[in-house]
C-alpha positions, 0 to 999 in steps of 0.5 A, a space after each residue: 614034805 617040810 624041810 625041818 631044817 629049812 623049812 622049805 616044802 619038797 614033793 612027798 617022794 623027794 629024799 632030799 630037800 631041794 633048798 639046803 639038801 638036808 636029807 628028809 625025815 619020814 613023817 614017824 621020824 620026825 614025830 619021834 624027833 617033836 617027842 624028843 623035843 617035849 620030853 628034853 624041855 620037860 626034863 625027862 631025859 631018859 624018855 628024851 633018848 629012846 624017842 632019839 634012838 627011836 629016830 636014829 633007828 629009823 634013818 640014821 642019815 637023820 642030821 637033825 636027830 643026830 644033832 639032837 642028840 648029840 646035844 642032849 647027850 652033851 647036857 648030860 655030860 657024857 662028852 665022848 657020845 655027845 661028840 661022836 653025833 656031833 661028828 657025824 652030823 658034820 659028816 653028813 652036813 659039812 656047812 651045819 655050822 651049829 654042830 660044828 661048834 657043839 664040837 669045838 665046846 665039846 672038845 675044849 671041855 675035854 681040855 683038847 684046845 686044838 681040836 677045839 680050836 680046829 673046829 671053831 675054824 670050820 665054823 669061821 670058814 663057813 660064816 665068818 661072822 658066827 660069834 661064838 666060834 670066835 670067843 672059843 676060838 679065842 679062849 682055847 688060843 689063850 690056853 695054848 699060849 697063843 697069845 696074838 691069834 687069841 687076841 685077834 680072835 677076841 678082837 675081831 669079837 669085839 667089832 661084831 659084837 662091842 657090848 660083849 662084856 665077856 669078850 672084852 674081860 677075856 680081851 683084858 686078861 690077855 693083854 694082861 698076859 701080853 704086858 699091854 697094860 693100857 690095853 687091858 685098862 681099856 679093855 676093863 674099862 669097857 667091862 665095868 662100863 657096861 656092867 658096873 658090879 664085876 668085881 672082878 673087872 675092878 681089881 683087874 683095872 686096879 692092877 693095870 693102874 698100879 703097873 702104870 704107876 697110876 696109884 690113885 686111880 688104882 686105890 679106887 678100883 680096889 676100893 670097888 672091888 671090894 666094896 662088891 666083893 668084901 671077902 677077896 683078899 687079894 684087893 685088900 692085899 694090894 688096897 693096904 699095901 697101897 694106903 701105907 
């Protein structure tokens, strides 16, 4: 029998896989989990969820059809239910770094940053490496005002992953927050680098150049910014009260 997590092959009467100790499916489980799978991608929910009960019925210590529904639950925007399966797969499987970090998303949708915050350390602990737990991490720090250990999360981001324009926008606003000005431009400037039509970016840098009295290149930024961005105001706010 095939580990559906793994992949590794265990003798037909082992319960659990011998690799990675995932508990193993029963051949109708996991044909009800292939069906699950078809209908998710066919958009047929509904159906989707009764193959996911259907298998969950079966052997509720099932890890990847708890985590599959937790998932399609999540999609579908019922966020409690969603964390409820995602809980117990890592009840189940504590090193399941991808369940763990559908908890921490689940949990900063529901604006409970600790939480979040909690979950996408397991995460970390488990692979240091994992990137996305990073940015969660880093965002929900950011909302709870912890302003360093955001940074450092987004930072630590950025070495992974230096073309992460997302990371280094979220970096920027931070410093910004922070009153690190020649940071935030240096952050900005990696964005528009790598992407050169984000507007926002551009009136980002356009305010970091202002606080450092650097008006002719923040003349610029603005200029850019609403040059992708016509209808925002606040460039042509700060554009006009710069030309006077």
């Amino acid at each position: 029998m095939q580990c559906l997590r793994c992949h590794a092959e265990n003798a037909a009467d082992h319960r659990y896989c011998k690799s990675c100790g995932s508990p193993l499916q029963p051949v109708q489980v996991a044909g009800d989990l292939e069906r699950a799978h078809l209908l998710e991608r066919q958009g047929r929910m509904a159906e989707a969820d009764q193959e996911y009960r259907k298998a969950l019925a079966l052997c509720p210590q099932d890890v990847a059809a708890r985590y599959g529904y937790g998932s399609l639950l999540y999609h579908e925007g019922q966020l409690n239910e969603a964390i409820d399966e995602f809980q117990r797969a890592v009840s189940l499987d504590p090193a399941f770094a991808d369940a763990h970090f559908m908890l921490s998303v689940c949990y900063y949708r529901k604006c409970m940053f600790d939480e979040s915050i909690d979950a996408a350390r397991r995460i970390l602990a488990i692979d240091p490496g994992y990137a996305p737990a990073l940015y969660r991490c880093g965002r929900a720090l950011f909302h709870l005002g912890k302003l360093d250990e955001a940074v450092h999360a987004l930072e630590a981001l950025v070495g992974l992953e230096p073309r992460n324009t997302i990371a280094h926008y979220h970096l920027g606003i931070a410093y910004e927050r922070m009153r690190q000005w020649d940071r935030a431009i240096q952050a900005f400037s990696r964005v528009v680098a790598e992407n050169p039509r984000d507007a926002s970016s551009h009136y980002h840098l356009g305010l970091n150049y202002r606080r450092r009295l650097l008006n002719d290149l923040a003349v610029g930024a603005f200029m850019k910014a609403l040059e992708l961005n016509p209808g925002d105001a606040a460039a042509a706010e700060q554009l006009q009260y710069l030309q006077k």
